[in-house]
N, C-alpha and C positions, 0 to 999 in steps of 0.2 A: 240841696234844700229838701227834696223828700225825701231822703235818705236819711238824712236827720229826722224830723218828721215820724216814720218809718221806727227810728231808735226808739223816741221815746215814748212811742203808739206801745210798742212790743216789750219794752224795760216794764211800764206799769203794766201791761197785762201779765207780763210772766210774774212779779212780784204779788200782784192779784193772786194768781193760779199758787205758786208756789206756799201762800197762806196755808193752803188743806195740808202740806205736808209737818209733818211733827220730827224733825231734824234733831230736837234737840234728845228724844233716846238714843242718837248714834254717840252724840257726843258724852264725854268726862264731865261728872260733877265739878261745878265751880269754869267752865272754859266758857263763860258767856260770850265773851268777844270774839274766840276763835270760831264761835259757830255762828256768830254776824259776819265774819266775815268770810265764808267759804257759802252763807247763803248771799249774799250782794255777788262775790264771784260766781257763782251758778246764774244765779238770776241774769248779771251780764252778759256771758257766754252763750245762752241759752238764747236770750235777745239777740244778741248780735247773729246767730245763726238764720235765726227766724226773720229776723229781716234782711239781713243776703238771700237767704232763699226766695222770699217776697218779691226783693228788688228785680231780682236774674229771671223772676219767675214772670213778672209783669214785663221786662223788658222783651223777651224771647217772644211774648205774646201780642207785643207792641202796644200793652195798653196804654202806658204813660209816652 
């Protein structure tokens, strides 16, 4: 349960953070979609690390 928790704490922040970034000059005129969705996959992977690292990092420390 805080692990989930944890997901969705960190999915909105990184998607928050990942706002400043301007992605779309990497990409091809007209690929809208493909630069939605390589931003949701970053923003996921990014999440998900950030909260394993959180999790392993509070367990190790015995806070939870």
């Amino acid at each position: 349960m805080i692990k989930t928790v944890l997901y969705i704490i960190t999915l909105i922040f990184t998607i928050w953070a990942m706002e400043g970034l301007d992605l779309n000059k990497i990409f091809k005129q007209n690929r809208v979609y493909q630069a939605r969705a390589i931003y949701l996959i970053l923003a996921m992977c990014i999440s998900y690390l950030v909260t394993n690292f959180m999790y392993d990092f509070f367990l190790n420390c015995k806070i939870i």
